[in-house]
C-alpha positions as CSV (number, residue, x, y, z in Angstrom):
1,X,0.0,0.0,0.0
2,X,1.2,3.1,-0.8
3,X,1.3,6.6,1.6
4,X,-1.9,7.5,0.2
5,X,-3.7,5.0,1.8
6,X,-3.2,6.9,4.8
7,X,-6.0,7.9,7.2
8,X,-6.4,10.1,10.4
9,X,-7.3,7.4,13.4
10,X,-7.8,7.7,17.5
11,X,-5.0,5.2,18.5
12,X,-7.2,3.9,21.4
13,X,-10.3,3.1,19.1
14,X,-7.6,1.6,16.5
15,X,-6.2,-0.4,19.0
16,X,-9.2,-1.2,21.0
17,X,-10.9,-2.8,17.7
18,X,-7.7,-4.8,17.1
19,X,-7.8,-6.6,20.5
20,X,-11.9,-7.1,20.2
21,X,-10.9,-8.7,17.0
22,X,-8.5,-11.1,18.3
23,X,-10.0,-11.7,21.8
24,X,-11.5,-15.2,20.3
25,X,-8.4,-16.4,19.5
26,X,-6.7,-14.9,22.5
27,X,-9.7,-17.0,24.5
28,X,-9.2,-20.0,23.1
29,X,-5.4,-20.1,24.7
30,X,-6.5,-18.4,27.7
31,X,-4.8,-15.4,26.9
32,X,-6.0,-11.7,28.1
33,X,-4.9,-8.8,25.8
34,X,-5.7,-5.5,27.1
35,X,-5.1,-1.5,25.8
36,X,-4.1,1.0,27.5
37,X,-4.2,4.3,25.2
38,X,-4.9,7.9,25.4
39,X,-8.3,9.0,23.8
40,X,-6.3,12.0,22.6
41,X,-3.5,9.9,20.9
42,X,-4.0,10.6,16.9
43,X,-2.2,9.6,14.3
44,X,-2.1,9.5,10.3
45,X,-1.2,5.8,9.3
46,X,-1.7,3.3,6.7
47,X,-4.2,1.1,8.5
48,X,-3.8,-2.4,6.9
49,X,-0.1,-1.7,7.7
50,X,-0.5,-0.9,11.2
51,X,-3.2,-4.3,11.4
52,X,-0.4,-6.2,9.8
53,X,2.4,-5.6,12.0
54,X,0.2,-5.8,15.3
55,X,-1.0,-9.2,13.8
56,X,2.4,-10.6,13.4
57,X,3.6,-9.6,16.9
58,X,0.1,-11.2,18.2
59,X,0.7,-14.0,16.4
60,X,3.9,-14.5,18.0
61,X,2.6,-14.2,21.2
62,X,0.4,-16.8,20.3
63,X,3.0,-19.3,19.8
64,X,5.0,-18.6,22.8
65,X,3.1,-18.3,25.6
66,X,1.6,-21.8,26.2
67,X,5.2,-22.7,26.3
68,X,5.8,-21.2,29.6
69,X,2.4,-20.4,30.9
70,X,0.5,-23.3,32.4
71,X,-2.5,-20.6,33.4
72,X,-3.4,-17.3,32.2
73,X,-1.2,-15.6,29.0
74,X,-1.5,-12.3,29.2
75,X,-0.7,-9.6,26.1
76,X,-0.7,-5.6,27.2
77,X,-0.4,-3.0,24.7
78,X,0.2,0.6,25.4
79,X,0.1,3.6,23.5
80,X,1.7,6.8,24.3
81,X,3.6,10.4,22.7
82,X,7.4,11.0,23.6
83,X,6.8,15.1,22.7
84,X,10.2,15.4,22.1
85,X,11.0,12.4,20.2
86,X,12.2,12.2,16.7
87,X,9.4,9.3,16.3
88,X,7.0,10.6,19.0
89,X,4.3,8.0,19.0
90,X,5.3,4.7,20.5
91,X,3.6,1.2,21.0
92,X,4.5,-1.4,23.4
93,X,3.7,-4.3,22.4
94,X,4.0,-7.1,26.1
95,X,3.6,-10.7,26.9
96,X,4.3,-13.0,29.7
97,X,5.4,-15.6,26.9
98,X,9.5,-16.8,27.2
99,X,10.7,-13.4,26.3
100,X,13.8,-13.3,23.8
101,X,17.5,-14.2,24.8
102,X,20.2,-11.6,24.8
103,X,21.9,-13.3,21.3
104,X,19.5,-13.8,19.3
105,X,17.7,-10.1,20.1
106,X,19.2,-8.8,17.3
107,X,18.4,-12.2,14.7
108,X,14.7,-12.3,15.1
109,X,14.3,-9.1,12.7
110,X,16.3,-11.1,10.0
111,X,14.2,-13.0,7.3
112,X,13.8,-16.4,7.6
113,X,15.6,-16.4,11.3
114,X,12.8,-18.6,13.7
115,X,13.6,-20.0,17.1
116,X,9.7,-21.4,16.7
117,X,9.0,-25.0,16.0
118,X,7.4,-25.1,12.5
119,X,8.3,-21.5,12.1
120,X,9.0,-19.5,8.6
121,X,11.4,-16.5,9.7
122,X,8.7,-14.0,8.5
123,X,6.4,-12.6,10.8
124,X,9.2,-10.1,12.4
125,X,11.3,-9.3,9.2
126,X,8.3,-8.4,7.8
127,X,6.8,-6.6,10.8
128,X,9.7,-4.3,10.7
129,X,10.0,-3.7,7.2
130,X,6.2,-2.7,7.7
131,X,7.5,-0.3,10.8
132,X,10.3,0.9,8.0
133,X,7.6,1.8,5.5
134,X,5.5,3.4,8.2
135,X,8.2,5.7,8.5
136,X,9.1,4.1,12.0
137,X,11.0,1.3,13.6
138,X,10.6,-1.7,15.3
139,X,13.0,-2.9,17.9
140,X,12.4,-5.0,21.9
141,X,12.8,-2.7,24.4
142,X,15.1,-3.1,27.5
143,X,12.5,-2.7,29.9
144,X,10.5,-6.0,30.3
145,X,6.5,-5.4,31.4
146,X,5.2,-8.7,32.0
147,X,9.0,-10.7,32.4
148,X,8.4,-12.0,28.7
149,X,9.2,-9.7,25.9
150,X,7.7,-5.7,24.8
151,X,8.2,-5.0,21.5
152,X,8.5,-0.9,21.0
153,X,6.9,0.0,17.8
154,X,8.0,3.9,17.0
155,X,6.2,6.1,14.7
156,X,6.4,10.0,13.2
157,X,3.1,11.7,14.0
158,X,1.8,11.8,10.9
């Protein structure tokens, strides 16, 4: 999709709709997802982009937190502007799955890298090309939420 396809959105509604559309899914594993957004948070972004990338990370949650978690998965994202920031708007996107090792931090971005049993080396390489062509980045951020991995999505405001 090109830049055109770009349209004005509330992140929270965005957001909000994405986890209400994967919540049956999410059930079925016993996972909770939750959002925690600012009503005022707007932003000007290619939408099936945006759906795509959030997809591929919650698909990857998907697939790693049964391994560890015996009762409840849980997947928090959060949605917030750094003023100052040369990308102001940033997503965190948290699990309580395994989290990622130190070496291979850097890996899962590369194409056809998986760690996953049965996995293609896709979902992430093209998650953060998707970031790139947002104008953003895509990296895992130091700071661990739920002691398994938070991906930090970064965008420009519009």
């Amino acid at each position: 999709l090109k830049s055109g396809d770009k349209k004005q959105i509330t992140l929270a509604n965005f957001l909000g709709n994405f986890v209400y559309t994967i919540l049956p899914i999410a059930a079925r594993l016993n996972i909770k997802a939750q959002v925690n957004a600012p009503k005022s948070l707007t932003l000007n972004i290619n939408l099936s982009q945006l759906n795509q990338l959030l997809l591929n990370l919650f698909l990857n949650s998907m697939d790693f937190i049964p391994l560890v978690r015996k009762q409840t998965g849980e997947i928090v994202i959060t949605a917030y502007r750094e003023k100052e920031a040369e990308l102001p708007i940033k997503i965190e996107f948290s699990d309580n799955g395994p989290g990622v090792n130190e070496r291979n931090r850097e890996k899962i971005f590369e194409l056809l890298y998986t760690t996953k049993k049965g996995g293609s080396g896709l979902g992430l390489a093209i998650s953060k090309k998707l970031a790139e062509e947002m104008g953003g980045k895509l990296s895992i951020k130091d700071t661990i939420r739920l002691n398994g991995v938070t991906f930090l999505l970064e965008l420009p405001q519009n």
